[in-house]
C-alpha positions as a Markdown table, in Angstrom:
| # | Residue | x | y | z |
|---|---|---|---|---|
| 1 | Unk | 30.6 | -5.5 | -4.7 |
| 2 | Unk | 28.0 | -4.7 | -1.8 |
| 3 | Unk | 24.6 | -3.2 | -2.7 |
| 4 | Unk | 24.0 | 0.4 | -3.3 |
| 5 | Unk | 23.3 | 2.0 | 0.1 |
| 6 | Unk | 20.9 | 4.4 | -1.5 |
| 7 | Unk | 19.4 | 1.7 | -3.7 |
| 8 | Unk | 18.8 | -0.9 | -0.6 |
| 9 | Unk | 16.7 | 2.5 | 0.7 |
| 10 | Unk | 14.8 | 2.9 | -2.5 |
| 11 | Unk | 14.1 | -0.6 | -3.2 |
| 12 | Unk | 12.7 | -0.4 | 0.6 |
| 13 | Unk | 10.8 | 2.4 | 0.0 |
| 14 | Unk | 9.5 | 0.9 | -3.0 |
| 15 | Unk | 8.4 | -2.1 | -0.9 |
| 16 | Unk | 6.9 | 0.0 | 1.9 |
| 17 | Unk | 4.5 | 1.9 | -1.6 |
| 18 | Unk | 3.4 | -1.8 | -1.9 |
| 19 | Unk | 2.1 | -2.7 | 1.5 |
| 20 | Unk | 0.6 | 1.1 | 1.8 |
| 21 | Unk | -1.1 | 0.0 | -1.0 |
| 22 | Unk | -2.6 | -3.2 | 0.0 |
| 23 | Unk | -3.3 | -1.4 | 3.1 |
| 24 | Unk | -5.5 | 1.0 | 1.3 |
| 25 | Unk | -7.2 | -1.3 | -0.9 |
| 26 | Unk | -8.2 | -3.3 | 1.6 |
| 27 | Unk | -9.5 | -0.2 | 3.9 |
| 28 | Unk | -11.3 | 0.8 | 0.4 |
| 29 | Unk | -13.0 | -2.8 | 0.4 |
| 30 | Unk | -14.2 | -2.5 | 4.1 |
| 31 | Unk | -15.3 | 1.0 | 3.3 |
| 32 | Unk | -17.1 | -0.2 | 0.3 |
| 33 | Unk | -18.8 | -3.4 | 2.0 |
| 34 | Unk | -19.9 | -1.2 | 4.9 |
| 35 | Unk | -21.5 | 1.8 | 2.5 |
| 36 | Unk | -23.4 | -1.3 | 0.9 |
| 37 | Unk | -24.6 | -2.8 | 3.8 |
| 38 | Unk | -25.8 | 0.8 | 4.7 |
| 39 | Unk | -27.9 | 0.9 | 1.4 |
| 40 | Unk | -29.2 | -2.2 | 2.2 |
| 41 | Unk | -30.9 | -1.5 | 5.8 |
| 42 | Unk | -32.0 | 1.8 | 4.3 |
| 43 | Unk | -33.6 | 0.1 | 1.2 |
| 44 | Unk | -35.2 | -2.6 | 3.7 |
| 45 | Unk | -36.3 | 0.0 | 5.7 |
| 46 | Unk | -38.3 | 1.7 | 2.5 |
| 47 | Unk | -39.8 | -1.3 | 1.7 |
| 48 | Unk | -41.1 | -2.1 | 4.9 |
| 49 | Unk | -42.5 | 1.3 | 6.0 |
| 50 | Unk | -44.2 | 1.2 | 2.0 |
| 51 | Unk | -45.1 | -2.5 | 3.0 |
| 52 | Unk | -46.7 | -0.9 | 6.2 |
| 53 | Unk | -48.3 | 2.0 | 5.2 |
| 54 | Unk | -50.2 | -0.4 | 2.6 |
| 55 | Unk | -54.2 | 0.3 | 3.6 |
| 56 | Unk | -55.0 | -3.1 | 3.0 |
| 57 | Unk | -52.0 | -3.9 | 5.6 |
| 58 | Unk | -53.9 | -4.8 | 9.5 |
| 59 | Unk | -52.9 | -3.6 | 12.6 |
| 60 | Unk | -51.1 | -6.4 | 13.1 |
| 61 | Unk | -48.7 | -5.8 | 10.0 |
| 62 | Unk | -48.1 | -2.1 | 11.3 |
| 63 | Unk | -47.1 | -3.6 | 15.1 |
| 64 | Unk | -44.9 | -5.7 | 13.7 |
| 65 | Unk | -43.3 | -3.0 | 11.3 |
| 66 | Unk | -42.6 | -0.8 | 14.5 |
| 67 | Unk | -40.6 | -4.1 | 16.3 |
| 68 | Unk | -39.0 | -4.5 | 13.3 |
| 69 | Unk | -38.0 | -0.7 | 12.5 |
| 70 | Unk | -36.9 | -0.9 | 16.1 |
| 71 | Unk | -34.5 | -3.5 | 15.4 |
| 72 | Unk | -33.2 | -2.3 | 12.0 |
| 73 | Unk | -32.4 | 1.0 | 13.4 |
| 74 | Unk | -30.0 | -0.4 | 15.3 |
| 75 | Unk | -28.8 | -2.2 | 13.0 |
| 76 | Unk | -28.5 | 0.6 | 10.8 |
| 77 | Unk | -26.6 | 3.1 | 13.4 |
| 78 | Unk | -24.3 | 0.2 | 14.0 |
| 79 | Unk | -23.9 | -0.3 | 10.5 |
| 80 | Unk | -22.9 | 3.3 | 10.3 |
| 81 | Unk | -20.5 | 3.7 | 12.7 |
| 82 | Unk | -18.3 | 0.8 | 11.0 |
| 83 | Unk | -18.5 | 3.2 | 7.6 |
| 84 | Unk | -17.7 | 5.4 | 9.9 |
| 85 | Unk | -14.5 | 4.0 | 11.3 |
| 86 | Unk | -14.0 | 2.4 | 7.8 |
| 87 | Unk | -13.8 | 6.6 | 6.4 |
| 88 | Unk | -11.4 | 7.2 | 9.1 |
| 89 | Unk | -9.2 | 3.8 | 8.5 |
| 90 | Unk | -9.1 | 4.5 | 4.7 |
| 91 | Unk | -8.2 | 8.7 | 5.3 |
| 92 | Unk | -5.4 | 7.1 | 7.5 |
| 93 | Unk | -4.5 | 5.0 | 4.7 |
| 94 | Unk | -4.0 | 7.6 | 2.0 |
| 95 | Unk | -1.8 | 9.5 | 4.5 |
| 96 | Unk | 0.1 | 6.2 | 4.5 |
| 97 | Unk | 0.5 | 6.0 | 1.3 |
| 98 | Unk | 1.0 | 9.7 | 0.5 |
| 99 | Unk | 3.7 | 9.6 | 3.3 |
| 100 | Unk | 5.3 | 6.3 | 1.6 |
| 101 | Unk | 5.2 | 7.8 | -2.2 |
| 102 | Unk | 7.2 | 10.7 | -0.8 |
| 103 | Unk | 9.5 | 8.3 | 0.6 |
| 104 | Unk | 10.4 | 7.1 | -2.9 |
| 105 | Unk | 10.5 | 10.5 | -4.5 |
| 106 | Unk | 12.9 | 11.7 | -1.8 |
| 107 | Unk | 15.2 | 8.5 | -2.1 |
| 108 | Unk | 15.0 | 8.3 | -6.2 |
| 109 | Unk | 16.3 | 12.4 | -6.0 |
| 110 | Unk | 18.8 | 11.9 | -3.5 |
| 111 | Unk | 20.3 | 8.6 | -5.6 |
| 112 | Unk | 19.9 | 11.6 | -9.0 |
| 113 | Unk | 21.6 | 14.3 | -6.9 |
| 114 | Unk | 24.2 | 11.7 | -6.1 |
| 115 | Unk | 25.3 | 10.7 | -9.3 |
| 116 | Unk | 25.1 | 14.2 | -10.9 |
| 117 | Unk | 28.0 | 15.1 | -8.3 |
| 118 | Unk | 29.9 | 12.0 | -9.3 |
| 119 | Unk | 29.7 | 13.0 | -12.4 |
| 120 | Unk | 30.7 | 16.1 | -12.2 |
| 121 | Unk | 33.7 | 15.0 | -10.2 |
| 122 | Unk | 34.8 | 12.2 | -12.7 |
C-alpha cells in the first residue's frame, strides 16, 4: 500500500520544524558571538580610557589612547551593525519556525479531522 498522503505532508512538515530549527540556532549563535564581541570592544575601551586617564600616564600614553579609541570605534560600530543584522536574521528565524510549527499543527489536525470522519462513516 502507498504512503499516507497526509502523513508524507506531516512527516514533511515535521522535517521542515527541524531545519527551522537549525536555522535559528545557528542565527542565535551568530547573535550571541556578535553581542560578545560587542562586550569585548566596550570592556577594552574601559580599560583603556581608565589606562589613560591614569595621572602617572604621559602625554604620550593619552596620544596614543585617542589613535587607538579612534580605531576601536570603528571597530565597535562595525561590530554592532553585525548584532544588528544578527537581531534581524534571528527575528526572521523565529518567524520561520513559528510559520513551520503551524505547519505541523495544521497537518496533524487535518490527518485527526480525517480519521474522525472515517470513523464515523465506518
Amino acid at each position: 500500500m502507498a504512503d499516507d498522503p497526509m502523513l508524507v505532508l506531516l512527516r514533511l512538515r515535521r522535517m521542515g520544524v527541524d531545519e527551522a530549527t537549525r536555522g535559528l540556532a545557528a542565527c542565535l549563535r551568530a547573535e550571541t558571538e556578535a553581542a560578545a564581541a560587542v562586550r569585548a570592544i566596550d570592556d577594552a575601551i574601559a580599560r583603556e580610557t581608565e589606562a589613560a586617564s591614569d595621572p602617572e600616564a604621559g602625554d604620550h600614553a593619552v596620544e596614543a589612547f585617542a589613535v587607538w579609541y579612534r580605531r576601536a570605534r570603528q571597530e565597535r560600530d562595525a561590530m554592532v551593525a553585525v548584532l544588528h543584522a544578527a537581531e534581524t536574521a534571528t527575528a526572521e528565524a523565529r518567524t520561520v519556525m513559528a510559520a513551520s510549527r503551524t505547519g505541523v499543527r495544521v497537518a496533524e489536525e487535518l490527518i485527526d479531522r480525517r480519521d474522525t470522519m472515517r470513523e464515523a462513516a465506518a
